[in-house]
C-alpha positions in Angstrom: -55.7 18.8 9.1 -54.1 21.9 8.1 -50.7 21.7 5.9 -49.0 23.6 8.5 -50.6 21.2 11.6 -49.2 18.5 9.6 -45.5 19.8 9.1 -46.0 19.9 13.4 -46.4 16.4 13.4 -44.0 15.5 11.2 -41.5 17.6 13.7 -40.4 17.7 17.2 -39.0 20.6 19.4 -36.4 19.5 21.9 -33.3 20.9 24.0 -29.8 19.7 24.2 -26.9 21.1 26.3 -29.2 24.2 26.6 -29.9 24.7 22.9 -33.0 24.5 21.0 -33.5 22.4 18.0 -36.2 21.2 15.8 -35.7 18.0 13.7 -37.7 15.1 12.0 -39.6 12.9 14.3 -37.7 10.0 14.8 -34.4 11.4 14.9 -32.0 10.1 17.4 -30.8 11.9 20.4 -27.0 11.6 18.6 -28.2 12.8 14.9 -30.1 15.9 16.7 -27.5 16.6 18.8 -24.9 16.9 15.4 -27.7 19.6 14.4 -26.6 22.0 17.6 -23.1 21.2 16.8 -22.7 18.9 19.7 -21.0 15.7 19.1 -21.6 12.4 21.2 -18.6 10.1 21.7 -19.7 6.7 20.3 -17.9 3.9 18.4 -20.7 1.5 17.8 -22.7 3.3 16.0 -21.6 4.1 12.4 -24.1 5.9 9.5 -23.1 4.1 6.6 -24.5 0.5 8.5 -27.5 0.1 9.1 -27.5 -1.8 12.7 -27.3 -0.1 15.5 -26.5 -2.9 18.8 -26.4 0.3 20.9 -23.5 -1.6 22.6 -20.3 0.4 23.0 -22.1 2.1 25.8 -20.1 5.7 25.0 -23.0 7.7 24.0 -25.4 7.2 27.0 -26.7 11.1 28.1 -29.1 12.4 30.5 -32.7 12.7 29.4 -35.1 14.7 31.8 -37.9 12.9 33.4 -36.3 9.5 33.0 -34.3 7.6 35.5 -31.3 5.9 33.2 -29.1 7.2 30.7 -29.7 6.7 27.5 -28.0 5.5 24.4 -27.9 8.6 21.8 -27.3 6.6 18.9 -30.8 4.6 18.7 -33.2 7.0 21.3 -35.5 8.8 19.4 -36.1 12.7 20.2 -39.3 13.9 21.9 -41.2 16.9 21.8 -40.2 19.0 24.6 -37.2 16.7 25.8 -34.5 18.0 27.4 -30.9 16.2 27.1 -28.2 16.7 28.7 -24.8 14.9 27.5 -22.1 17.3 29.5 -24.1 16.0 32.4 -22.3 14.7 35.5 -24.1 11.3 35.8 -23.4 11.0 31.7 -19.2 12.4 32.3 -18.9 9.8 34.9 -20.4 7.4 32.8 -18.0 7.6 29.7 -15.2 8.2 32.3 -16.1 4.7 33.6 -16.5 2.9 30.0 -13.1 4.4 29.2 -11.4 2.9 31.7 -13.4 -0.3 31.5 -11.9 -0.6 27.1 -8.2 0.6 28.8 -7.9 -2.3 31.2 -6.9 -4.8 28.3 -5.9 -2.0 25.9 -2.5 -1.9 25.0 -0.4 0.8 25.9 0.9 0.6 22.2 0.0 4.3 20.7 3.7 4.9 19.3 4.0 2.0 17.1 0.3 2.0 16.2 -0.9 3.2 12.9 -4.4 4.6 13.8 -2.6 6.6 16.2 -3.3 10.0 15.8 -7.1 9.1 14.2 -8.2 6.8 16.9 -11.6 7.3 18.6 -9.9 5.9 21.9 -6.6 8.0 22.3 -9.4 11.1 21.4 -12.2 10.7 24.1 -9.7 9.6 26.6 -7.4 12.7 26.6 -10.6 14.5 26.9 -12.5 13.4 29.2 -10.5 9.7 30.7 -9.1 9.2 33.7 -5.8 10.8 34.3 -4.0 7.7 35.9 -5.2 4.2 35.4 -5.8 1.8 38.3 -5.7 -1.7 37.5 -3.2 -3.9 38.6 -4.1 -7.1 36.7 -2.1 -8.2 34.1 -3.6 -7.3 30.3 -5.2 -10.0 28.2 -3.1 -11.0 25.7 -4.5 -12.3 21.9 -1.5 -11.2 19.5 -1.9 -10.2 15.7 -3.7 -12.6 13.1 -3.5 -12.4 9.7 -7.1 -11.8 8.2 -6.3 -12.4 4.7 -6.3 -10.0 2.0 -5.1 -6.0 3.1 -6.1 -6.9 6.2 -4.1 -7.4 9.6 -6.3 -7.8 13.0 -5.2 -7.0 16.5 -6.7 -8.3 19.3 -5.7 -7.0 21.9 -6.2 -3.2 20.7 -10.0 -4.2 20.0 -13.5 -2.5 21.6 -15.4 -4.9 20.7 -17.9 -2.3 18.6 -18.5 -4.7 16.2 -18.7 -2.7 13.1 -16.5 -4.7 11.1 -18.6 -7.8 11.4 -21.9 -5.8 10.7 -20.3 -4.2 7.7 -19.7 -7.7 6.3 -23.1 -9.3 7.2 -24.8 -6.0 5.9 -23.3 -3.9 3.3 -21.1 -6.4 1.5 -23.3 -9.1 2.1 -20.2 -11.9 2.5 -20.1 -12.4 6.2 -16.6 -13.9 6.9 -15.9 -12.0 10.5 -17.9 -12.7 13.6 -17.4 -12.7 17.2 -16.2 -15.8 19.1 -16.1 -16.6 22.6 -17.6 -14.6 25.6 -17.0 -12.0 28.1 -13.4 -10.4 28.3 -12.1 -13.4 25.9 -14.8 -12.1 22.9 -12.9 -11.2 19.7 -13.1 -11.0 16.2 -12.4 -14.3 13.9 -12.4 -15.4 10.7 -14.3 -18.4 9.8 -12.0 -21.3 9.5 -9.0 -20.9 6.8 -11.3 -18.6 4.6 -10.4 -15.2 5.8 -10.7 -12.3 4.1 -8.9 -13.2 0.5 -11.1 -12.6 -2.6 -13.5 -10.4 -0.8 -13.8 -7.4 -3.1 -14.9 -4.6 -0.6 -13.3 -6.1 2.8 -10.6 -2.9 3.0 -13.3 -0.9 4.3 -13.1 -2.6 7.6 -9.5 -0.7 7.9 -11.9 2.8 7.4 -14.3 2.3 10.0 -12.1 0.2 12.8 -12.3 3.3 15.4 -9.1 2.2 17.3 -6.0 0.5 15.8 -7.2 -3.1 15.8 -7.5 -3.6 12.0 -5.0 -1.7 10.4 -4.0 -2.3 6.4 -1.1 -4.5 5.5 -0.1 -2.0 2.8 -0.4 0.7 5.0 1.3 -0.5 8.2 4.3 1.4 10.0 4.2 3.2 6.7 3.5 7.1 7.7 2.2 8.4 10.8 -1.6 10.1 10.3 -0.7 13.6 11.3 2.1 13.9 8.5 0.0 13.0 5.7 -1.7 15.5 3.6 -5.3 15.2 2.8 -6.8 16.5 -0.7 -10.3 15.3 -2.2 -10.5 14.0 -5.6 -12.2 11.2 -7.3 -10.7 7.2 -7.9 -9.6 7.0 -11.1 -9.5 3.2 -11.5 -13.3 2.2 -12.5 -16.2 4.4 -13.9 -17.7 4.6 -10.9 -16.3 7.6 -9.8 -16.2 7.0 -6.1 -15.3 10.3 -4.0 -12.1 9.9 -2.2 -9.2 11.0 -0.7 -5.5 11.4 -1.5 -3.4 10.9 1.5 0.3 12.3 0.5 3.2 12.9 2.2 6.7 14.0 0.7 4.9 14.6 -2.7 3.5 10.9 -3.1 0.2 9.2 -2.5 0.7 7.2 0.6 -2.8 5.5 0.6 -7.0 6.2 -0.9 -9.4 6.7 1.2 -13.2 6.7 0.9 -14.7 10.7 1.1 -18.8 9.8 2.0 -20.8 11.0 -1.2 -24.4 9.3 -0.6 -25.6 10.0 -4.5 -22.1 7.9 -5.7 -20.4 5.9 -3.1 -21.9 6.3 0.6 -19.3 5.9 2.7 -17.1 2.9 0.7 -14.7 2.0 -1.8 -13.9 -1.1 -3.6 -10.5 -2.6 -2.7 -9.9 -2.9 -6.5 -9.9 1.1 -6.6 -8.2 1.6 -3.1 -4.9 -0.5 -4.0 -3.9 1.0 -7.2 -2.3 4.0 -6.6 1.2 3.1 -7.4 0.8 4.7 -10.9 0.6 8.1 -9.3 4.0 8.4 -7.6 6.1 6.2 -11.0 9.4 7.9 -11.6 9.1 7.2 -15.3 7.9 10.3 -16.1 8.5 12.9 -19.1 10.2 15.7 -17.6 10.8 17.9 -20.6 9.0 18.8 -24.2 10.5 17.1 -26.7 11.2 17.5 -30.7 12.5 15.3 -33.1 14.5 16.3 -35.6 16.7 13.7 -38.2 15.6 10.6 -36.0 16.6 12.0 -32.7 14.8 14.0 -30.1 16.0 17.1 -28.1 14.4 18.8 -24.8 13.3 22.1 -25.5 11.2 25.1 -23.7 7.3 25.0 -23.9 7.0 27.9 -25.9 9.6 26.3 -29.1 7.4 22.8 -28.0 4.2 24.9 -28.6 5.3 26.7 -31.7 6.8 24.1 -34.1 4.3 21.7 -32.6 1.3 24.2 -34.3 3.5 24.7 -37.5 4.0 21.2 -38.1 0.3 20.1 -37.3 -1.0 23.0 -39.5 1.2 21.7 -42.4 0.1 18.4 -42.1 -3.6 18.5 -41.0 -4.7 18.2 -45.0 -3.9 14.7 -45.1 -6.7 14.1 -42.0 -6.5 14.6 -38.3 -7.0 11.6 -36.0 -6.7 12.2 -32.0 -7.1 9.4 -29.7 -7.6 10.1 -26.0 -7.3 8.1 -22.5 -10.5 8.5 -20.6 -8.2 8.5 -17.3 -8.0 12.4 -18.6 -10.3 15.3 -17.2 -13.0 16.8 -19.4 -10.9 19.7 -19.7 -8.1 18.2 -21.6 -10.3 15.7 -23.7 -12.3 19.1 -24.5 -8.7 20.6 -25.5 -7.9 17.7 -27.5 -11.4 17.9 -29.3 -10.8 21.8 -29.6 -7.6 21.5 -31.4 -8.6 19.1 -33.6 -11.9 21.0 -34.8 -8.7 24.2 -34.9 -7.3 22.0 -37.7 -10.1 21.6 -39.2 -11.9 18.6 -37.6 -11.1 14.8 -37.9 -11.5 11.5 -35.9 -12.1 11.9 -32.2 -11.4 8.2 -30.8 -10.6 6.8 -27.0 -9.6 3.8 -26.1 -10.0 1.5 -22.3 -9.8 -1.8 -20.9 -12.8 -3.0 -20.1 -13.4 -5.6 -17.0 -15.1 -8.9 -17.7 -18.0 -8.5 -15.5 -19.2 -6.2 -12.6 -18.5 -6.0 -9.0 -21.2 -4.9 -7.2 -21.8 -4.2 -3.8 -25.0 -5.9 -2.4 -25.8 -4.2 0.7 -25.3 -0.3 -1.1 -26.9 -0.2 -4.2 -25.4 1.7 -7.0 -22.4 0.9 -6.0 -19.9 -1.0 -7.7 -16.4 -2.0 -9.4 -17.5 -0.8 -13.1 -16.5 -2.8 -16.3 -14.9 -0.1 -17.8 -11.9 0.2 -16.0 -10.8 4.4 -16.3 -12.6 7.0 -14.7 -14.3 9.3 -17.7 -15.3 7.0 -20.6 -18.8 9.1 -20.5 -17.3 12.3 -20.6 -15.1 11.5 -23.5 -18.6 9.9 -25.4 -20.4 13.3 -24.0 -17.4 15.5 -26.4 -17.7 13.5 -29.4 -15.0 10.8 -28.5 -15.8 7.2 -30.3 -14.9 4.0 -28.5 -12.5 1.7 -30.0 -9.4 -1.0 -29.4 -12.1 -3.5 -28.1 -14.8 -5.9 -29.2 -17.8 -4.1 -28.0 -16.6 -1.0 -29.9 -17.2 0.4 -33.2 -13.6 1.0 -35.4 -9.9 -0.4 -34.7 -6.8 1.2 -33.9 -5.1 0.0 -37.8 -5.9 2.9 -38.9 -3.5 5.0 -36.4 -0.3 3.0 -37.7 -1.1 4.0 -41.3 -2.5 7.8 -41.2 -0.4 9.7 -42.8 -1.9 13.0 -41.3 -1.7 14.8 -38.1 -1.7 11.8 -35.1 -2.7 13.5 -31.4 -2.2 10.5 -28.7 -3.3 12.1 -25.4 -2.4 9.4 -22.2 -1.2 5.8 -22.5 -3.8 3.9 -24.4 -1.5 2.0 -26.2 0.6 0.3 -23.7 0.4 -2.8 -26.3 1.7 -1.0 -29.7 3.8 -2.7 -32.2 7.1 -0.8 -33.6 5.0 0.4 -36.5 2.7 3.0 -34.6 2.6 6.2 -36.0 5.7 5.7 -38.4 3.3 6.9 -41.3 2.1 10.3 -39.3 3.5 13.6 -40.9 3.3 15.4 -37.3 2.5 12.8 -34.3 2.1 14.7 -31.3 1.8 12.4 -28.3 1.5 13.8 -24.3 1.2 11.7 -21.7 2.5 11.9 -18.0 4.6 8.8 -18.2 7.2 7.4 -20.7 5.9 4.6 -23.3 6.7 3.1 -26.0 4.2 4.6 -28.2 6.0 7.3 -28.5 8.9 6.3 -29.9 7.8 8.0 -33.1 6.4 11.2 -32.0 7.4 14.4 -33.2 6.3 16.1 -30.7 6.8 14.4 -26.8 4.7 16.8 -24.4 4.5 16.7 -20.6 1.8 16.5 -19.1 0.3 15.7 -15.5 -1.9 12.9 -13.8 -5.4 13.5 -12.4 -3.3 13.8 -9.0 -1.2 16.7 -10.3 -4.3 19.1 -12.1 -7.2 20.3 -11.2 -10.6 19.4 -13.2 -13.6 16.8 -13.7 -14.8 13.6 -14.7 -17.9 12.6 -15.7 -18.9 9.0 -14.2 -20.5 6.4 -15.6 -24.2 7.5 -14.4 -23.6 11.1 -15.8 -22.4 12.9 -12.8 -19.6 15.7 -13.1 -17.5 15.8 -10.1 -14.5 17.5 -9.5 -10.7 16.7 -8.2 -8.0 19.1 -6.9 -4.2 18.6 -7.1 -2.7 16.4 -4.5 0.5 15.8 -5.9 3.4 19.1 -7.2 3.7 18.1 -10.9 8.0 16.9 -11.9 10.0 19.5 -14.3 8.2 20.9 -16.9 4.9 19.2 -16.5 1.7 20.9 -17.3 -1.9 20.2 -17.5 -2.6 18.6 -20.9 -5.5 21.0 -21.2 -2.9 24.1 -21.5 -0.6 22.6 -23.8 -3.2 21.7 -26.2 -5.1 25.2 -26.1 -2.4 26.5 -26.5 -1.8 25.4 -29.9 -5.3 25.9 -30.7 -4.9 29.1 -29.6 -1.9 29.3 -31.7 -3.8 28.4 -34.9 -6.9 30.3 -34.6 -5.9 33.1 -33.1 -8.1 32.8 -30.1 -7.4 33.1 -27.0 -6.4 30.3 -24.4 -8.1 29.6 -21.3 -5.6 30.1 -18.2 -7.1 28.2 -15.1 -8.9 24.7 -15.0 -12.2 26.3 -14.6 -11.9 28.5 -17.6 -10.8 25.7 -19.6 -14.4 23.8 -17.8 -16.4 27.2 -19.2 -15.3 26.4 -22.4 -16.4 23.0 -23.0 -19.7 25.1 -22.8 -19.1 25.6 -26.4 -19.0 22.0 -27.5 -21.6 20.6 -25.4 -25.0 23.3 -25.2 -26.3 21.8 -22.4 -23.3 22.5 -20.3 -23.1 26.0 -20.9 -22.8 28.3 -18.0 -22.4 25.4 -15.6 -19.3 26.1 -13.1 -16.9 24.5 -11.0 -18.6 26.3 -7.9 -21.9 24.4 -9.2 -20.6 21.4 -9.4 -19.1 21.4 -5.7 -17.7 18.6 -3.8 -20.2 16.3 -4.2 -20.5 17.1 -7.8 -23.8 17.2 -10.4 -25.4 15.1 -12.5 -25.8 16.1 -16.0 -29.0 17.9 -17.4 -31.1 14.7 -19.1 -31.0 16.4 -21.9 -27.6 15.4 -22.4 -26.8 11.7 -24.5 -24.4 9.0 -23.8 -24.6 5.4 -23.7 -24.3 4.7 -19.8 -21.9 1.6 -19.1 
């Protein structure tokens, strides 16, 4: 057989809604249909599970030549088929299904959080009944308290199942299944158990296509169509799962998975999705500060900028030592590790907690609630950064209460430092987003913004460079770490400094060959993993 009579078999040639379409053989009628640009109403069915019970009944179309409708989401395509899913036997159909789920549905859309993202209030304004005509009263089964994030109501539920599935098959801890028959079938936890302790159990909330599980955190909290949505990467493991920033009024309301299939599928660990708090703290530096005679004074960037290079250039003789959080972007560890090598090179060190063990998640391999607990550990390994504050890692931190050089703290990682840190520093320059008590000795206090607030990259704990956008307006005079410390650099070598976050990416060409010439537009929003070329240790 010829190569090109085998690419024919491995292909079929079928027509939906009128339009042509060639696709893998054993694609469903709903997959090939998404190839046309046609989408199939279904709540059953959902790509990240593998199960498919085929049981909402919502995506039944027309197939030529065959007498019943047929369920999209598991009917495989064949050659010369002809579907039809704006057909009138398939309209009626959903009409009919729609009003079957709103006999018991309540009428609750105003005080219900999914309104606004819910799969029911969508396919029945477009294609439902206009009035409804039952007269029986509704079914009634209140709200239970699943455990954990999680509240479940009954009486909003379809009865699609994927919540159970999703705990039977991708988190392998099946603590949800359905009791009962007929119209008195609903969800239930087994016994007292619930759903407390179960690691990945918040993405039930995701995937629920009407309101019946909704998160406790989340709940009469913000309505879905005033909350802003910007993609970016969790910051709270080494994992790097791809998600979402929902914000409104200039805070992060709630994370939400953003599907990545090389990082995180379609899921997110519940250890990632309820730390956010951090973001929107009102302990923040507003204003770069110098101290002068024991006291600190607010002053504009460029003074900051100046007497901060003057300072550091007068004392970098006595030995540079710079020690970074890895919750910062490449860009502003590759600043930190620029101006360093400015003043004539010195200790590049990081420092994060690290988790006793692994979460993983058994039904998705690869993905999993890391040990080290911060989002870029590998990329600050990948510029030269050495690991420290810990027992697995080479060096402690006595050093940095004794230098007597030039001390660059970038971030918080030193929540835990004694009175005596960085008293013997002749210029300690310390910028961090938040206020801390390891600064209480800087010279030189700088402002500078979270992940949230910037634009740039972290590098996860597999090697992959993926990208995050600003989400969040940064407070008073707060500015990417990355142009502050260029800046000086810049100041001291007489180069010139970067201006946007993907200039300040091109440059980290210079420190690490393999990257050069890579680009933010390369990268994309699904990101790329590094050329194997490139060493790290991989935690």
């Amino acid at each position: 057989m010829s190569e090109t009579e085998t690419k024919a078999t491995d292909t079929v040639r079928c027509t939906i809604d009128g339009r042509e379409v060639v696709v893998p053989r054993g694609t469903t009628i709903l997959h090939a249909a998404e190839k046309v640009g046609v989408k199939v109403p279904h709540y059953c069915y959902h790509p990240g599970i593998p199960s498919r019970p085929a049981m909402c009944r919502m995506c039944l179309v027309e197939v030529e030549k065959m007498p019943k409708l047929q369920p999209a989401c598991v009917t495989p395509v064949q050659d010369g088929q002809v579907v039809r899913t704006e057909g009138a036997n398939a309209r009626r159909m959903r009409q009919a299904v729609l009003e079957f789920y709103l006999l018991n549905h309540p009428l609750d859309c105003p005080v219900c959080d999914q309104s606004g993202e819910c799969k029911l209030q969508d396919y029945v304004f477009a294609e439902g009944r206009k009035h409804g005509r039952g007269t029986e009263p509704k079914r009634v089964f209140g709200r239970d308290d699943f455990g954990g994030d999680v509240l479940f109501y009954g009486d909003r539920c379809v009865m699609c199942t994927r919540c159970v599935r999703f705990m039977n098959e991708i988190a392998e801890d099946p603590r949800l299944c359905v009791v009962e028959r007929g119209d008195r079938s609903i969800i239930d936890t087994f016994f007292e158990e619930g759903l407390a302790g179960s690691p990945w159990a918040g993405n039930i909330v995701d995937i629920c296509p009407v309101g019946a599980l909704v998160s406790k955190d989340f709940l009469h909290k913000q309505r879905a169509w005033d909350l802003d949505h910007t993609p970016s990467i969790c910051p709270n493991c080494s994992q790097g799962c791809n998600i979402q920033l929902h914000v409104r009024d200039n805070a992060v309301q709630r994370l939400r998975p953003r599907p990545n299939l090389d990082v995180n599928g379609y899921w997110m660990c519940d250890y990632g999705r309820q730390r956010y708090e951090w973001m929107n703290s009102g302990e923040r530096i507003e204003a770069a500060m110098v101290r002068e005679s024991g006291r600190a004074k607010a002053v504009g960037w460029p003074e900051a900028l100046a007497r901060a290079a003057e300072a550091l250039r007068g004392a970098a003789a006595a030995g540079v030592v710079a020690l970074a959080s890895p919750f910062h972007s490449n860009e502003d560890l590759a600043a930190t590790a620029a101006l360093v090598g400015a003043l004539g090179g010195g200790s590049l060190l990081y420092r994060s907690e690290l988790a006793a063990n692994e979460v993983r998640c058994p039904g998705y391999p690869g993905l999993a609630r890391r040990r080290e607990l911060a989002p870029n550990g590998r990329g600050a390994e990948l510029l030269g950064f050495r690991r420290v504050g810990d027992e697995h890692a080479s060096g402690d931190l006595e050093e940095l209460t004794t230098h007597g050089g030039v001390l660059i703290v970038l971030g918080d990682p030193l929540l835990d430092a004694d009175a005596s840190f960085g008293t013997g520093a002749q210029a300690f320059l310390y910028a961090n987003p938040h206020t801390s008590a390891a600064a209480r000795h800087a010279h030189f206090v700088l402002p500078v913004t979270t992940f949230a607030e910037a634009e740039g990259t972290f590098t996860n704990f597999a090697g992959r460079l993926q990208r995050f956008w600003p989400g969040l307006a940064a407070p008073g005079m707060a500015r990417p770490a990355w142009q502050a410390l260029w800046a000086i650099a810049a100041a001291l070598t007489g180069q010139i400094a970067p201006t946007t976050a993907a200039e300040a990416f091109r440059r980290i060409g210079r420190q690490v060959a393999e990257l050069e010439g890579l680009t933010y537009e390369q990268i994309g929003p699904t990101g790329a993993p590094l050329p194997a070329s490139v060493s790290g240790s991989v935690r």
